[in-house]
C-alpha positions as a printed Julia matrix, in Angstrom:
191×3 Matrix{Float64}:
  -1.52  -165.87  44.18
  -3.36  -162.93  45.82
  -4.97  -163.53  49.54
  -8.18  -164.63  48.33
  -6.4   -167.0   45.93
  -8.4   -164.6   43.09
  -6.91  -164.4   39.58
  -8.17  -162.14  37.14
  -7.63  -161.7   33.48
  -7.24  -158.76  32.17
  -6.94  -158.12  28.31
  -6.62  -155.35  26.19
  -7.34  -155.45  22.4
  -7.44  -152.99  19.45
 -10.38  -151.09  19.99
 -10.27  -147.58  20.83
 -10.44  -148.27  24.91
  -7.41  -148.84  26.16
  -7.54  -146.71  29.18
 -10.38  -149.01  29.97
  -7.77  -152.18  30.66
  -5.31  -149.58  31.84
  -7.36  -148.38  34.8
  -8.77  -151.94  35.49
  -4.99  -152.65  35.98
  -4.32  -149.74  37.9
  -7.42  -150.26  40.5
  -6.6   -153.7   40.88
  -3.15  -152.76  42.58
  -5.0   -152.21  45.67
  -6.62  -155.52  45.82
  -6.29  -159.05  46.83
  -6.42  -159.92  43.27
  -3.69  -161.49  40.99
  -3.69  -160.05  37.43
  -3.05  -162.0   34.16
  -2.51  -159.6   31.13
  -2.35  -160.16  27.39
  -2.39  -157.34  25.18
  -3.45  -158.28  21.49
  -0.86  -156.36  18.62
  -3.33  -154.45  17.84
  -4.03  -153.58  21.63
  -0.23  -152.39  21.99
  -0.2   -150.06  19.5
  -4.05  -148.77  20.21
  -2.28  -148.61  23.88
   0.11  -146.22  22.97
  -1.64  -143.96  20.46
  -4.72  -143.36  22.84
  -2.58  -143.14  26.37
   0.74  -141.85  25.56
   2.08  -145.21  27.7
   4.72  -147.35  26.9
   3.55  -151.11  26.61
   6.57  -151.91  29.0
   5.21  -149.8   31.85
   1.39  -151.08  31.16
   2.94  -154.51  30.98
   4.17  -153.67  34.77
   1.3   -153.09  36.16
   0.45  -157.01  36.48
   1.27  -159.34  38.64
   2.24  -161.48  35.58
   1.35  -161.1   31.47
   1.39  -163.1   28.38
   2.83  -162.34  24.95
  -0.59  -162.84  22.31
   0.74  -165.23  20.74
   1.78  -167.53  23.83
  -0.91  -170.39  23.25
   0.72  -172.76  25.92
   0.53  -169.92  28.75
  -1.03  -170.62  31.98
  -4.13  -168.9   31.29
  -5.15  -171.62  27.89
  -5.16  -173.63  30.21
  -9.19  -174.26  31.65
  -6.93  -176.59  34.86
  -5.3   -173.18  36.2
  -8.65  -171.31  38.04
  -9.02  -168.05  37.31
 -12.01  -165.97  38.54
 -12.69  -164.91  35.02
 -11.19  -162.58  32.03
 -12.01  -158.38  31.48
 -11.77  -157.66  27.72
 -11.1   -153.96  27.76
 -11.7   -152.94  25.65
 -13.16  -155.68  23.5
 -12.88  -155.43  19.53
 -15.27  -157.23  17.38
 -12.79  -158.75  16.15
 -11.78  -160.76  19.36
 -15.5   -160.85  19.41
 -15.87  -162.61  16.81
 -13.1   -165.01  17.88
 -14.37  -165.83  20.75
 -18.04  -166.45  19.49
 -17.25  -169.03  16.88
 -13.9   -170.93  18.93
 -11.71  -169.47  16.64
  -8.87  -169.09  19.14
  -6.34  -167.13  16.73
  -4.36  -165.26  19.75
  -4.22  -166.06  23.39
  -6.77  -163.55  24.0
  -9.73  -165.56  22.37
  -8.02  -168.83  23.8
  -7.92  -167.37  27.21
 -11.55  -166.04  26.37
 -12.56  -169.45  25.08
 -11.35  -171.67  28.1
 -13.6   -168.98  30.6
 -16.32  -169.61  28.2
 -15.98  -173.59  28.42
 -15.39  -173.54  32.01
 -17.78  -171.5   32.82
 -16.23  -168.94  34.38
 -16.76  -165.03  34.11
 -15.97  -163.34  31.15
 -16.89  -159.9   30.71
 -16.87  -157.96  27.16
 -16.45  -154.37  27.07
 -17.47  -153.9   23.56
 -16.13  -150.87  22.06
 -18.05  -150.43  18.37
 -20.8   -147.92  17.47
 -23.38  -148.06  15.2
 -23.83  -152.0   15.73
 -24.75  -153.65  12.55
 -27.07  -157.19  12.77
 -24.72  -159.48  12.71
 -22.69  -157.58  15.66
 -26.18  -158.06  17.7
 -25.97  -161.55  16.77
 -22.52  -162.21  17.76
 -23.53  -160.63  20.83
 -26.8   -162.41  21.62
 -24.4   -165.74  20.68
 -22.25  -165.05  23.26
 -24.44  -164.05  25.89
 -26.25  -167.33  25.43
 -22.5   -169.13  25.69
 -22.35  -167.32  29.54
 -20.4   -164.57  28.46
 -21.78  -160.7   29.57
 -21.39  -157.71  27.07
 -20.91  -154.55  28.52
 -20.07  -151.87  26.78
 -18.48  -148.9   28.18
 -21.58  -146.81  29.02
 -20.55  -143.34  31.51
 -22.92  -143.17  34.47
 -23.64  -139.61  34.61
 -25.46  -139.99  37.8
 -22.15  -139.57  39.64
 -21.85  -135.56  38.02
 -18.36  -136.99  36.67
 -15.88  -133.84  36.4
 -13.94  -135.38  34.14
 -12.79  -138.05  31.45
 -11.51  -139.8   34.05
 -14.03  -140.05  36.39
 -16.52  -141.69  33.45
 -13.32  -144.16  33.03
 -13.17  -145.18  36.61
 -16.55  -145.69  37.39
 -17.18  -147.37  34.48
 -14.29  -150.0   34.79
 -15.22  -150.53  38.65
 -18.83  -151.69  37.74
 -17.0   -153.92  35.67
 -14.85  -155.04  38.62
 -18.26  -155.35  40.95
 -19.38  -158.42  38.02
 -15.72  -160.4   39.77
 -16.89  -159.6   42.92
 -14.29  -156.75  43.47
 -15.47  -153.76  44.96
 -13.18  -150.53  44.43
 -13.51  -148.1   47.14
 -15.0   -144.68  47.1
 -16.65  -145.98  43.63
 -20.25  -143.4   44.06
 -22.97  -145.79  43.8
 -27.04  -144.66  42.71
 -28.64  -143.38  46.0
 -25.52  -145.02  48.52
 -26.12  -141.73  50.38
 -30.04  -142.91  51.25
């Protein structure tokens, strides 16, 4: 376990997103923080069309990771403290899972036992237009604990690129675990 004894889940699903988990994975390399990944199917192969990775070398980039279908890993398990679970980027699908209990993978168990234990879980919704009965999946969930963020650029940083709106977006996720990434630019730090 890391130095802080902090574990964090970190999963990626089939939304258009991955680079979201990806990065999480890759800033969390430089911190005392243990990471737990499971990749949905749909997640792998989103993973690979989007990022030109191979799962294998994604997979590497945690401290330890789950196959999806692996309901009896550690991380089902509400007795094996975790600091919380990342969905990036979170399809409404797992969404849906996770809202009604319907734990059909190890990502909406995993999602499920943060819920129950109350515990952070953090959504990075990745849909657009949101119909009703998204909203009231969402408003469900938020009312269970859980907190939907969707992957919204802060442009008050004057990104240069892609990959600047990636990073500071999945470090203001990391700031909800209490894990601050250096150098991330925050609104008027320089006052």
């Amino acid at each position: 376990m890391a130095d802080n004894g902090k574990r964090l889940i970190i999963a990626i699903t089939g939304a258009s997103g991955a680079v979201y988990g990806l990065r999480a994975l890759e800033l969390l390399r430089d911190q005392p923080v243990e990471t737990h990944l499971v990749l949905s199917r749909a997640g792998e192969r989103t993973l690979v069309e989007e990022t030109g990775r191979s799962v294998s070398s994604v997979r590497d980039l945690a401290d330890r990771q789950y196959p999806a279908a692996d309901i009896g890993a550690a991380i089902a398990s509400g007795s094996y403290i975790t600091a919380g679970m990342l969905v990036a980027p979170c399809s409404i699908r797992t969404m849906g899972e996770i809202a009604t209990g319907v734990t059909a993978s190890l990502v909406s168990r995993a999602a499920d036992v943060v819920l129950k234990e109350r515990r952070r879980l953090v959504l990075m919704v990745r849909e657009t237009p949101l119909h009703t009965g998204h909203l009231r999946t969402m408003t469900a969930l938020s009312e269970m604990g859980a907190v939907i963020a969707p992957p919204v650029p802060a442009f008050y940083t004057r990104p240069k690129d892609v990959d600047d709106l990636v990073t500071q977006t999945v470090a203001r996720m990391l700031d909800l675990f209490d894990v601050a990434v250096p150098d991330l630019r925050r609104w008027r730090a320089e006052d």
